[in-house]
N, C-alpha and C positions, 0 to 999 in steps of 0.2 A: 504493500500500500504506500509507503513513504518512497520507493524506488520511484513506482509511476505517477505518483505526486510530484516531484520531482523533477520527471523525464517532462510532465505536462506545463509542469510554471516554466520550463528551459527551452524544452524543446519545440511545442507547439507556433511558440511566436516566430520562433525562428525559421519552422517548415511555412507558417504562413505569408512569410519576406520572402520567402526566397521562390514560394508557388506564386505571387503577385509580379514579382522583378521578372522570372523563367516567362510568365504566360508572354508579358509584351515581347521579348525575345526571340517567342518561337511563332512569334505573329510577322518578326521583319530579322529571318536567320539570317539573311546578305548582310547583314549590321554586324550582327553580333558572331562570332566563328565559334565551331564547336569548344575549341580550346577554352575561350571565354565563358561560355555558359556549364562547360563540365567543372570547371573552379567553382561556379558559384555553389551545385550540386555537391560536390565533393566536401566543400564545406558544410554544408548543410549533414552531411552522415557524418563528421568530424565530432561535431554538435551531438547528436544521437549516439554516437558510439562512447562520447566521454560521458553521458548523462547516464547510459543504460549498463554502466563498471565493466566495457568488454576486455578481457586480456588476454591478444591472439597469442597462440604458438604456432609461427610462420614455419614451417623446413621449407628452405632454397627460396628466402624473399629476394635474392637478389636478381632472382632470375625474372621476376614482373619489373623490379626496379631499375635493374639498370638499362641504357638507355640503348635502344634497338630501332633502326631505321625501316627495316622491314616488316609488311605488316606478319598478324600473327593469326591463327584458331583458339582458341585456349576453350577445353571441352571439362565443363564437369558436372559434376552431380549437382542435384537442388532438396534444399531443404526448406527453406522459405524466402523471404524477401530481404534478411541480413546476409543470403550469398553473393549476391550484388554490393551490397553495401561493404561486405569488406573487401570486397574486389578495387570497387573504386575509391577505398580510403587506401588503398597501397597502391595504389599505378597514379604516375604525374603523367604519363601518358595516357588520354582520353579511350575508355574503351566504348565498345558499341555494341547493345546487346539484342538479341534475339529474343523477344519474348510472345507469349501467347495473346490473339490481339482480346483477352477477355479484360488486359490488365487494362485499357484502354477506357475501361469503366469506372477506375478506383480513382477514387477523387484524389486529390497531390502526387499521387504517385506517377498519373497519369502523365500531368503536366512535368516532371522531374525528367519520365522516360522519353518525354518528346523532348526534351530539350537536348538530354545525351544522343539523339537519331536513334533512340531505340528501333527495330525494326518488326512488326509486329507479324506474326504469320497464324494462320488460318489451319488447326491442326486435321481443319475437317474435310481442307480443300487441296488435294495433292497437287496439283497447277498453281495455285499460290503460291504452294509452302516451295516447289523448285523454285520459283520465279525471288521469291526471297531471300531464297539461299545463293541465286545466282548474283542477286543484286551485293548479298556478302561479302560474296567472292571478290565482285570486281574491287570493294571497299579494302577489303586485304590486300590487292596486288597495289593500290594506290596507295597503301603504306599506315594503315589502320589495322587498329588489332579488334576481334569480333568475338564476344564469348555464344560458349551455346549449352544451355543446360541440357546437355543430351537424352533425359528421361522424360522431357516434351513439357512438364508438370512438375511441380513439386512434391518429395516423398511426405505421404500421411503418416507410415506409421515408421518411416528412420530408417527402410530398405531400401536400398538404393535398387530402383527396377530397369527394367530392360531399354538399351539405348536405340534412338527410335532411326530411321534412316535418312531425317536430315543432316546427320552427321555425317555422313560417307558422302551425299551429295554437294555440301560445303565443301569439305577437304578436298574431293574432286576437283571441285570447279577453281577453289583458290589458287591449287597448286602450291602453299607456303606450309610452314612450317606450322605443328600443333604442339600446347603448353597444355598437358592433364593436370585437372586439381580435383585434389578431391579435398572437400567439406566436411566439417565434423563437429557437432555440439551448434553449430549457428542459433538454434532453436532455444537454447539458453538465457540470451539478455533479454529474449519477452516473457518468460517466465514471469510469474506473477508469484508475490512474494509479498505476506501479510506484513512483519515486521522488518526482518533482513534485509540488507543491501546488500551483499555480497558481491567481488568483483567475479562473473562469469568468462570462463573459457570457454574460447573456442579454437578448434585446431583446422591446421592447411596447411596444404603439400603441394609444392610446384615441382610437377617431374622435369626431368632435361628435356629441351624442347626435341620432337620428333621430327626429322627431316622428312619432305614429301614425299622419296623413295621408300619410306616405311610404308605411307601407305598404299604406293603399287605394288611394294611385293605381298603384302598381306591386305589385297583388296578385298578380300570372299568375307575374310573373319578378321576385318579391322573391327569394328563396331564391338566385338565379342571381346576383344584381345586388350581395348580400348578400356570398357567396362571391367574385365579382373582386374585390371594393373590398379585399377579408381578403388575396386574393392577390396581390393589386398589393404591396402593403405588405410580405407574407412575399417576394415576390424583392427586393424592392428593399433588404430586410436582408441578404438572402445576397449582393447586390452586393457591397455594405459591407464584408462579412465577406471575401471572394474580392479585395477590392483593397487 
């Protein structure tokens, strides 16, 4: 109760700055450049992440950090809407993400996701969802990095489920290089918590980025090969956590 008491005298006014500033923005984008409006976003989850006691345990941050000209894939799992969030509280470089176009409905969040060029796909409409992934693509060869939460949706119950095939259709069409992460505990800082504040963990793992020629030689069972390397990783956090 005092955490989200808290989160709400801080952080509310602050989402509502920053969804009034974004909307004009994304009314006249020729003005304003992605880079400039993903700063103001980026700070806006800076805000939210210090209110809601998050304390990542990054392995290989330096691998989103450091500075890379070429665009990228970066494919992971989803847990809710803090996997975004700490994505783009660790990259200075602007990411652009792939999401379901339902999010299109959520009020601030909406306006947030258009700001970053979120790109919205159609999971019901297989001619979208290539046309989407094609529009990715070409975003990656112009030197932007694209995330994609491969399991289409968010896990409900913490399993990380089967990776859908716009992943292989990206990768394809990009031709660049893909960064696996897998997600762990994100679901933590909204925990609802009567008395306590506690600072909550969350863990992430940047594998070494995968060269294109990975996935020609393993075109059949990328998507399969893709998914254990993510779920090795996610039990082997829930070890950690359980001992």
């Amino acid at each position: 109760m005092i955490k989200w008491f808290c989160i709400i005298l801080v952080c509310i006014p602050r989402i509502l700055y920053s969804t009034i500033v974004l909307f004009f923005m994304n009314k006249r984008k020729e003005k304003y450049d992605l880079s400039r409006r993903y700063k103001i976003v980026r700070n806006t989850v800076k805000c939210i992440s210090v209110m809601t006691r998050r304390r990542m345990n990054v392995i290989n941050k330096e691998i989103i950090q450091n500075e890379h000209k070429q665009g990228r894939v970066y494919v992971s799992n989803h847990l809710n809407v803090y996997d975004a969030v700490s994505l783009i509280e660790l990259s200075d470089k602007p990411l652009i993400f792939i999401s379901k176009k339902e999010n299109l409905k959520v009020p601030f969040l909406m306006t947030h996701a258009i700001a970053v060029d979120t790109l919205f796909i159609d999971r019901n409409d297989l001619r979208q969802s290539l046309k989407i992934c094609k529009e990715a693509a070409n975003l990656v060869k112009q030197g932007y990095d694209v995330v994609l939460f491969a399991e289409g949706t968010r896990s409900k119950d913490g399993n990380i489920g089967s990776f859908k095939g716009a992943l292989g259709a990206l990768v394809q069409y990009a031709e660049a290089e893909q960064v696996l992460v897998t997600m762990h505990n994100t679901t933590n800082p909204l925990k609802w918590r009567w008395i306590t504040y506690p600072r909550e963990r969350v863990n992430l793992k940047f594998f070494e980025p995968l060269p294109y020629s990975f996935f020609l030689e393993n075109r059949k069972e990328y998507t399969n090969l893709t998914r254990e390397m993510i779920v090795k990783q996610y039990e082997e956090f829930k070890k950690g956590c359980n001992a």
